[in-house]
C-alpha distance (Angstrom), angle and dihedral (degrees) to the residues before:
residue distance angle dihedral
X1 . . .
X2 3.48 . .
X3 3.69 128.2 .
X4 3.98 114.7 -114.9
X5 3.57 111.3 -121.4
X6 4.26 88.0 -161.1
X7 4.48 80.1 64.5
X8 4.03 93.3 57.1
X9 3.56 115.0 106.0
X10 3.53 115.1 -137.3
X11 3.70 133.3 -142.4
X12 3.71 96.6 -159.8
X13 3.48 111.2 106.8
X14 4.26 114.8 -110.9
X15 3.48 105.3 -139.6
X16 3.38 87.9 -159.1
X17 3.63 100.4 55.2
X18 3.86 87.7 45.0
X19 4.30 109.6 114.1
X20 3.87 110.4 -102.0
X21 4.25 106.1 -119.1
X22 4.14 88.2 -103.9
X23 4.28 84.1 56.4
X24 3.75 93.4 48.1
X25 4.26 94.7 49.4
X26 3.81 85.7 35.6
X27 4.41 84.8 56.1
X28 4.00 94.0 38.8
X29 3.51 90.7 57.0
X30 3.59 104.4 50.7
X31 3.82 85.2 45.8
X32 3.45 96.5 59.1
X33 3.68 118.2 73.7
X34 3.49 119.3 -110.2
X35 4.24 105.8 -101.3
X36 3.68 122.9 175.3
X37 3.43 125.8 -114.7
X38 4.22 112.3 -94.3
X39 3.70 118.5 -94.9
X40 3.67 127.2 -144.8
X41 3.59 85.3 -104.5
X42 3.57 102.9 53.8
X43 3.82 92.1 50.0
X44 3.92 88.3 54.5
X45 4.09 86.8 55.3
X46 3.70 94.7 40.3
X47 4.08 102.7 109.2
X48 3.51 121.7 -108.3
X49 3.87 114.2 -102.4
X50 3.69 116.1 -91.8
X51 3.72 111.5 -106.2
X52 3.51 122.8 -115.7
X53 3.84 121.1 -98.8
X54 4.19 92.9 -111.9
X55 3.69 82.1 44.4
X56 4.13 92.2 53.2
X57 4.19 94.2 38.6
X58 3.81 93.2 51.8
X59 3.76 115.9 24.1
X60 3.74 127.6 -175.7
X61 3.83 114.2 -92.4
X62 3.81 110.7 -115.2
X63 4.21 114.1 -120.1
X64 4.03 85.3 -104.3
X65 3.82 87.7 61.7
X66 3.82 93.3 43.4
X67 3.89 87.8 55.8
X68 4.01 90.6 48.5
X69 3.81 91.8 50.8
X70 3.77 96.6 47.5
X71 3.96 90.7 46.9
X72 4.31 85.6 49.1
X73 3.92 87.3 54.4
X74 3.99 101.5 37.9
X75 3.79 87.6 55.7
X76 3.69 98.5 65.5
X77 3.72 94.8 40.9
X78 3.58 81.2 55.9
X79 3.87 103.0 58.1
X80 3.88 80.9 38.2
X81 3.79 86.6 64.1
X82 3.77 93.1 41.9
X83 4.27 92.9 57.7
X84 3.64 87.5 37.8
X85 3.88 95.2 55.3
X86 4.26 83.4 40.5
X87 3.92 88.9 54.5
X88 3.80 100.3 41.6
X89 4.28 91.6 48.2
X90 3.83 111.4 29.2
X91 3.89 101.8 16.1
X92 4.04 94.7 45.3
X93 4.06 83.1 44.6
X94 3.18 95.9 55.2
X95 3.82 99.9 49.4
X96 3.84 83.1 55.2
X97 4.00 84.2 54.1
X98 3.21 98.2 54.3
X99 3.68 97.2 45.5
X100 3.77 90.3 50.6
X101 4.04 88.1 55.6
X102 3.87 85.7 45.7
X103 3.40 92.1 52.6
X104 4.38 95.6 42.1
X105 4.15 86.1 50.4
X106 3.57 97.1 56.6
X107 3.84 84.7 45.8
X108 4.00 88.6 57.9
X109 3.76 82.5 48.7
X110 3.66 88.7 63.9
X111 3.43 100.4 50.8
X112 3.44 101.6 43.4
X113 3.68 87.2 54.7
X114 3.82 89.6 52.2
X115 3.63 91.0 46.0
X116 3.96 96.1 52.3
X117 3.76 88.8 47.6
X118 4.15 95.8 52.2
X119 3.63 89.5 35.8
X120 4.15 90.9 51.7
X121 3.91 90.5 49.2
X122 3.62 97.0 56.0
X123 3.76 107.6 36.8
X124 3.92 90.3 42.6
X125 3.73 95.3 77.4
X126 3.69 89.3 44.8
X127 3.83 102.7 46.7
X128 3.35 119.6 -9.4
X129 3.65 100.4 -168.0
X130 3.60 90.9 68.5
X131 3.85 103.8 95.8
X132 3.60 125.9 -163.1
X133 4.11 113.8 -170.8
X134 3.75 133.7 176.5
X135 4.04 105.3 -157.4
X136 3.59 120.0 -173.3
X137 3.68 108.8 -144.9
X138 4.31 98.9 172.3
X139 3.89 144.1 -28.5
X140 4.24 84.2 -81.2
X141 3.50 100.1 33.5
X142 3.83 135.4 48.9
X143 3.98 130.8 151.5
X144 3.99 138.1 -140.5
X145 3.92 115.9 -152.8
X146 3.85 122.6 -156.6
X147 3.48 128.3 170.5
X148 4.15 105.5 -56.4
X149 3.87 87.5 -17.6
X150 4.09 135.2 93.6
X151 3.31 123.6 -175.5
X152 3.87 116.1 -160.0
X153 4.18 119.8 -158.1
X154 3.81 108.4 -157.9
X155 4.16 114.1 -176.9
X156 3.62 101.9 -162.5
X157 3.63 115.8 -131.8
X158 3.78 100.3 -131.6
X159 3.67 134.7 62.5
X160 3.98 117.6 -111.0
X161 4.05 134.7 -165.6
X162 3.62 129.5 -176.5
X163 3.61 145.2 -132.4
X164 3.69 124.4 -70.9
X165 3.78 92.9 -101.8
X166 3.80 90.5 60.1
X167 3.67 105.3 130.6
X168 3.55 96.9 -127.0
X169 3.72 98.9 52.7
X170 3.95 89.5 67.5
X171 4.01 86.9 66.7
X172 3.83 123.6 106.3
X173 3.96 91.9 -130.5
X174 4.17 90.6 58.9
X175 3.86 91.9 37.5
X176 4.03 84.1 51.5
X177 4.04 88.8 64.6
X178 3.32 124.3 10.1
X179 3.74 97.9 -144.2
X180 3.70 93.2 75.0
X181 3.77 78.8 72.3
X182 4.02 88.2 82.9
X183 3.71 129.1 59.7
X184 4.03 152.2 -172.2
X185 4.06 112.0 -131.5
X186 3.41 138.8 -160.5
X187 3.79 123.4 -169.7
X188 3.64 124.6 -152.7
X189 4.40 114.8 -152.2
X190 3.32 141.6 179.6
X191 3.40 134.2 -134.0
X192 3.66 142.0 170.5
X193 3.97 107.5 -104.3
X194 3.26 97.6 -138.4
X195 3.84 94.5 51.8
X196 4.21 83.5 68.3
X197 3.55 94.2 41.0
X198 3.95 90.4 49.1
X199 3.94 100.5 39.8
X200 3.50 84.4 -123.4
X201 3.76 93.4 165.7
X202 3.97 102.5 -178.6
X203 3.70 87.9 54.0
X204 3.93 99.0 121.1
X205 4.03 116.2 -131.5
X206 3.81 120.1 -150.0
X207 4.06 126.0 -137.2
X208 4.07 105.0 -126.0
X209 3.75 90.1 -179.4
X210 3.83 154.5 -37.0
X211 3.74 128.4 -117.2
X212 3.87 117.9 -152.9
X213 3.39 125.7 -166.5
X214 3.80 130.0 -177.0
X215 4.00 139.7 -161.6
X216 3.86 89.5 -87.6
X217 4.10 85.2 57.5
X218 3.62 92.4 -117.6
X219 3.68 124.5 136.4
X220 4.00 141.7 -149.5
X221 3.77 125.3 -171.0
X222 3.63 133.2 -144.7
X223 3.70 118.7 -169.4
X224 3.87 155.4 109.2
X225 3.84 123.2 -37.3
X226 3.59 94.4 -98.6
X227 3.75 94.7 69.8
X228 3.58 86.7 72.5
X229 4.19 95.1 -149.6
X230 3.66 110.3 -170.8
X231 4.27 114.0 -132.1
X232 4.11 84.7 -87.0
X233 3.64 131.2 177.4
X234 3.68 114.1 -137.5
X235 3.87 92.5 -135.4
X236 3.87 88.7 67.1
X237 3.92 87.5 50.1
X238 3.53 124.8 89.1
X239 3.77 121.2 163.5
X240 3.61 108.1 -94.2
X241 4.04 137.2 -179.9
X242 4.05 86.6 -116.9
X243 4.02 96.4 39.9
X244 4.04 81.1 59.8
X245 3.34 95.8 42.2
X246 4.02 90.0 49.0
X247 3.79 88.7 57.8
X248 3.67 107.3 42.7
X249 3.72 86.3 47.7
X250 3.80 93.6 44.6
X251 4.34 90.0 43.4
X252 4.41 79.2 49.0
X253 3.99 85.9 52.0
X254 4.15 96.6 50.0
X255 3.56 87.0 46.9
X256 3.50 99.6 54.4
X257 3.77 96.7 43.6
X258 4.18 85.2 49.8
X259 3.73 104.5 95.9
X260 3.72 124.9 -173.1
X261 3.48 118.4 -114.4
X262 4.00 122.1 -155.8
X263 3.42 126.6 -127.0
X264 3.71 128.2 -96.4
X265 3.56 115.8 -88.4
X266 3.62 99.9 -115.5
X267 3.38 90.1 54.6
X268 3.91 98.2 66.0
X269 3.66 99.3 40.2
X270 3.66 91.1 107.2
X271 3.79 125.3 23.2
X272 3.99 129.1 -177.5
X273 4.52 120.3 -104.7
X274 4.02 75.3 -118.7
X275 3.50 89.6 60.1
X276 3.87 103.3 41.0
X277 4.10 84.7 46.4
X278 3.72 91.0 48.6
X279 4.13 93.5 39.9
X280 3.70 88.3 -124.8
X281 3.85 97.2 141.9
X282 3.88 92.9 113.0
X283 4.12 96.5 40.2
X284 3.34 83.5 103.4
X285 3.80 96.0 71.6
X286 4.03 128.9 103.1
X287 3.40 134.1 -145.2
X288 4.29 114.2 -132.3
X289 3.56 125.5 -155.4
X290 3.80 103.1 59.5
X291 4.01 114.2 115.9
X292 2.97 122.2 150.8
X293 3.98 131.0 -132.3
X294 4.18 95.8 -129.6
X295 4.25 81.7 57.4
X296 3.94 96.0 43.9
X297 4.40 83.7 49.7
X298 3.45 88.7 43.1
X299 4.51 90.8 46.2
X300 3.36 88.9 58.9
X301 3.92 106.0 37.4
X302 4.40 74.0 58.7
X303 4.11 100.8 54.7
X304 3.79 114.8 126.8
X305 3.69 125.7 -135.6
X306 4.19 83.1 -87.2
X307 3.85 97.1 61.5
X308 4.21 88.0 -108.2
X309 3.44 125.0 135.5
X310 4.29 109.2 -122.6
């Protein structure tokens, strides 16, 4: 029997069996349930909407945590700015220093070069056992030999200050800047020459005087007597080719007129092997003639009523 093609169901869409558009609303709404419309109140209770996953991994920081962050990062900029400020004003000044006290040494070099040579030509024809040498020993270091006398210049390598009570911080020209608070020095001793020549190391030395120098390359000196330093003011100063000359030749003077003096008797009866072996039988001995200026001020700021020194 054959099939009936009027009993085949067809999957071809009948576009007249299809719903008009009033049908299909008409069907949705009686299919949906019947909800009421939301109240104020249920959107207040409705839950917030879940955040995304970015949002959740990385959230916002609140303003608090903005303020604690900046604070964190200002602070370091801020000691930053504090060793900056240190570097640029007392670290660059100091460079300056030293450069200034570079420059003043190799002046005393000079001089004391010139000094050996005049003082050579004209005690030569009248002794010429007495020897006068200049002897470089490094670039902080160098050494004048007279007679039984050496005097050793030493520029220190670092830059010094002083207390508050130093006498030159009271002045109007340090008060004006306070870098001239810091300075380069050079110290001027004496020494016996054989006590070099002889290693004899308890052999004492004795400070004739110190050269400071500051970042405007002026200088002030502190010393013995004999150096004869006028009441100066540093501001009035500078570093000169005569002011050297004036105090190698004045340091030259003190240790002329410094004469050793030997120790009392008793004292030497008996010496130590160490001391025969190391020809220290005479270390004993002082040197008279050093005193300095800041004692002789400080002598007479001490007098009693009676004129006596207590």
């Amino acid at each position: 029997m054959a099939d009936n093609p009027l009993s085949w169901t067809s999957d071809t869409p009948n576009p007249a069996n299809e719903p008009t558009g009033a049908a299909r609303k008409s069907a949705a709404k009686s299919a949906a349930p019947d909800t009421p419309p939301p109240t104020e109140a249920s959107v207040a209770e409705a839950p917030a909407e879940t955040p995304a996953a970015a949002d959740v991994l990385s959230p916002e920081p609140s303003s608090g945590s903005e303020a604690g962050a900046a604070t964190a990062q200002e602070e370091p900029i801020d000691k930053l700015d504090l060793i900056f400020e240190g570097l640029r004003q007392k670290s660059s000044a100091k460079q300056a220093i030293f450069r200034n006290t570079e420059a003043t040494f190799d002046c005393l070099r000079k001089v004391s070069q010139e000094l050996v040579v005049e003082l050579t030509r004209r005690l030569s024809p009248l002794d010429s056992s007495v020897l006068i040498e200049y002897r470089p020993i490094n670039e902080l270091e160098f050494h004048i030999k007279f007679s039984g006398d050496l005097l050793v210049f030493v520029m220190h390598s670092n830059i010094i200050t002083f207390p508050d009570d130093f006498p030159l911080f009271n002045t109007k020209y340090v008060l004006d800047d306070f870098r001239r608070r810091f300075f380069g020095h050079i110290m001027a001793y004496n020494f016996m020459a054989d006590s070099i020549k002889y290693q004899r190391m308890n052999d004492p030395g004795y400070l004739v005087g110190r050269l400071l120098v500051n970042i405007d390359h002026h200088y002030f000196i502190e010393g013995v007597k004999e150096l004869e330093m006028p009441d100066h003011d540093m501001a009035d100063d500078p570093v000169t080719h005569d002011a050297m000359r004036l105090f190698v030749e004045s340091a030259m003077i003190a240790a002329v007129n410094n004469d050793l003096i030997a120790p009392p008797i008793h004292d030497i009866q008996k010496i130590s092997v160490k001391q025969k072996v190391e020809n220290q039988q005479v270390s004993r001995g002082s040197k008279v003639g050093f005193s300095f200026r800041s004692e002789q001020q400080q002598q007479q700021r001490h007098k009693g009523y009676d004129g006596l020194t207590y």
